[in-house]
Structures are given as C-alpha cells and as structure tokens.
N, C-alpha and C positions, 0 to 999 in steps of 0.2 A: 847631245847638242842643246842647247840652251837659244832661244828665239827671242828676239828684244821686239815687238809688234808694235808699231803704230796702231793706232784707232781714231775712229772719228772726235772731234773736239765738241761736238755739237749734234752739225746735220748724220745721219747716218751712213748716207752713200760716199760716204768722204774715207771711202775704206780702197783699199790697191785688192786686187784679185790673187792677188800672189799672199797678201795676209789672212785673206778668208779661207786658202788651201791649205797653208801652215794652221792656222789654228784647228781645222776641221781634222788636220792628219795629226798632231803629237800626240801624246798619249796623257799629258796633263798641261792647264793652261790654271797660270799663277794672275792671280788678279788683285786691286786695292778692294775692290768692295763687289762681292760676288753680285748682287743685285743687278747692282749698273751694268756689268758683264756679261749678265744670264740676258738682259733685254737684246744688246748686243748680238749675242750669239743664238738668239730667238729668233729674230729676225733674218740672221743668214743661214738659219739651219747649221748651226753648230751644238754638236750632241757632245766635247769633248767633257771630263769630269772637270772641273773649277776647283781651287782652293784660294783661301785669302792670305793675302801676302799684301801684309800695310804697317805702317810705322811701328807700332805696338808688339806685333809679334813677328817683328822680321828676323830676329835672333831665332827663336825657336824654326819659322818654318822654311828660313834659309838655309838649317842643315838638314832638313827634312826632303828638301829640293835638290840638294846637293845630295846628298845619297840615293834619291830618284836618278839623278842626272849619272851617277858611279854606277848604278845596274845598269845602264845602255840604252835609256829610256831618253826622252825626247820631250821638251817642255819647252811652253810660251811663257814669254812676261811680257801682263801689259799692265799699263796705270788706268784708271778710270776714265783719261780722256787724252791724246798726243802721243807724243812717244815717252817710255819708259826710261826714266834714268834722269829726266831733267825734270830739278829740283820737288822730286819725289825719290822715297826710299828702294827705290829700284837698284841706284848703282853698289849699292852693301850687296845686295846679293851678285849680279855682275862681276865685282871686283872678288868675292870669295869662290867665283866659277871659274874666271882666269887664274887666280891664284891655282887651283888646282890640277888647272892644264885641258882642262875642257873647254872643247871651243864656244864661241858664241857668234852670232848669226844678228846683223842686224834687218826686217823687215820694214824697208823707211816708209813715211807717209806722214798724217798733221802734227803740228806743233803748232803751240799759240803762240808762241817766241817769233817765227817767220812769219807767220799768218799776217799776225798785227805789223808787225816789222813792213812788210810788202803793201800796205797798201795808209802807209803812215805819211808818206810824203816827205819823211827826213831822208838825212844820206842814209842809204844802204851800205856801200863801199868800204866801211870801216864801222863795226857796233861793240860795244861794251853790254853784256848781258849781267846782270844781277842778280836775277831770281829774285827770291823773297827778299824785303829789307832787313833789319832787326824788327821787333816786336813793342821793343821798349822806347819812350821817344827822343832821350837824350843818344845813345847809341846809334838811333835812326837819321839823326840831326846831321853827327858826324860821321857819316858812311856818305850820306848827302853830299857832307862838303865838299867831300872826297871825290864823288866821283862827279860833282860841277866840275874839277878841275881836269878832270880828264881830257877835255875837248872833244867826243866824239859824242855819237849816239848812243843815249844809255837807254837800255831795256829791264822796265822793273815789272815782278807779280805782284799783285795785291789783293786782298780777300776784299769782302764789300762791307764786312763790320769795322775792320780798319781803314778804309778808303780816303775817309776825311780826316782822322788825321795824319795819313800820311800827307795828304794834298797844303794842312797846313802849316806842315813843317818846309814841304815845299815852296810855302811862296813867300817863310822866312827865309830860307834858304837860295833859293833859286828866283826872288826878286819874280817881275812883271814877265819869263821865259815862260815861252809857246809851253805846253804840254802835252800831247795826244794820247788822250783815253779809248781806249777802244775794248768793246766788252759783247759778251754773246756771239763771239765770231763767230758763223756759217752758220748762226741760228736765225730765227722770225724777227728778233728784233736786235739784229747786230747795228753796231755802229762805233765810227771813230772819230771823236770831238778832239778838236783844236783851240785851246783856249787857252789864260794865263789861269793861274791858280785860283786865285780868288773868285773867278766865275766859274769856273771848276768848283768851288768850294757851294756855292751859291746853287748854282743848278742841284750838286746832290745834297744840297739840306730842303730843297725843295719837293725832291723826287728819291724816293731811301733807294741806294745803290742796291743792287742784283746783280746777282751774276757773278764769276771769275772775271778781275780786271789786269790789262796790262799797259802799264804807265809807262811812254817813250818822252826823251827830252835833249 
C-alpha cells in the first residue's frame, strides 16, 4: 500500500494524528528532500528509514519504490510541505502505483492551494487552480490571457525569484484587477495583501519577496 501524507506547510502542529501513526508504522517513507523530513519526523518521534524521491531522480527511485511496494511492504509519500501530488513530482510515482494495481491511500491535511484560497476573500464556490505559470514570459503572457477569460477565481504558485515578474506581466495583462498575495501561510509572518498589481509591484521592489507565494485573482 502506498500513503499519500499530508504535512505541515509551515507551522508544525498542523499535522492530523492519523498521519503521524502512518508515518511512524510503514516500513519506508519517500520524501522531496530528506532534511526538511528528518526535522519533521524529529519532532514527532518518527524513527521510520527516509529516502528521496524528488524531480531528478524520480525515474530511478520510483521503480525502486515500486518494487518495495511489490514485496508487501508499505510506504509513505510526502512533499516537503502540503500534500503530495499537487504540482510537485509526486503524482509520476502515484500514477505508476495505480498503473500496477497497488492500492494507494490518501492521508488528507494542509495544502497552500486551500489555505490561501480560504481566507482570500474571493468566491470560493467555483476556482480555477493553475499551479506554476510557464517560466518564460512570453508563454506566461498568454496562459494569462487565458485564463483572465475564464471568469472565475484563479489560483496561481509562484516562487519569490520570479514573483515580480510575474506581477508585471499581470498588470499588463490583467489591467488595475484586485490581486491577493498571500505567503508564509501558518507561519510568524503570514499574510494576505489585496492590491492591484502595480502596488504589488512596488511593495516587493521595496521589500525582496520570501517565501513560497500564491497569487489569486
């Protein structure tokens, strides 16, 4: 059986009791970066073995996990922060576990997608999630344009090296529209700014962006 774990985004107690018994019991727990993981499971008394499982070597240690999972064995997958599978290399491994007929188990709990989403002040009732944009900024322009036309609540990731210029391709794009930035969810200095782009632009040339950011509109 294969475990898909939630983990804290941030603060640490932001973990379900029910994820701290699975990871304590399998016999191996799959992580993006063992470090972040070992703190993690330091703190709740988690003695299980770790191995990394992250974009680079997810071909190799996904058949490596999958033949774990074929002896009878029992493994967690978690990402470095939220839940496993959204817009991280999680779901390649996932999808070659179902492929094979082995079940998989999800242990819910944080997401930054919800998190931010929940206390954004847009509609909830209908969202468009994105993940990452493109990289490049022409590409990024017209993904934009795209989904201005949507009409619903879109939910974008963004790293803090890119931040600005995604913000100002946004306020080509998306003209004087509200934005809400929200970064360091459940941590010491979270927060969710409401602003049109250009003061958005303005505040983080001011103040260098930190943090994992996610941009609603």
């Amino acid at each position: 059986m294969l475990y898909v774990v939630s983990t804290p985004i941030g603060n640490l107690g932001d973990i379900t009791y029910r994820a701290v018994e699975v990871l304590k019991s399998v016999d191996l727990i799959a992580c993006e970066d063992t470090r972040k993981t070992r703190i993690l499971a330091g703190h709740y008394g988690i003695r299980t073995h770790l191995t990394s499982y992250y974009e680079y070597n997810k071909a190799a240690k996904g058949d490596y996990i999958l033949r774990i999972l074929k002896e009878g064995k029992r493994v967690a997958l978690v990402s470095d922060a939220g839940t496993p599978g959204i817009s991280d290399p999680g779901f390649s491994l996932i999808r070659s576990v179902l492929d094979s007929g082995i079940g998989v188990v999800s242990i819910p709990g944080p997401t930054a997608l919800i998190s931010a989403l929940s206390i954004s002040g847009l509609a909830t009732n209908k969202f468009f999630f994105e993940g990452f944009l493109p990289v490049k900024g022409g590409p990024r322009k017209k993904r934009l344009t795209w989904l201005k036309g949507l009409g619903t609540t879109i939910v974008v990731y963004e790293s803090p090296h890119r931040l600005l210029k995604t913000l100002e391709d946004m306020a080509e794009i998306l003209g004087d529209k509200k934005i809400v930035v929200a970064r360091e969810i459940t941590k010491k200095f979270e927060e969710a700014i409401q602003a049109g782009p250009q003061e958005l632009i303005k505040r983080f040339k001011a103040s260098k962006p930190r943090g994992e950011f996610v941009l609603m509109f």
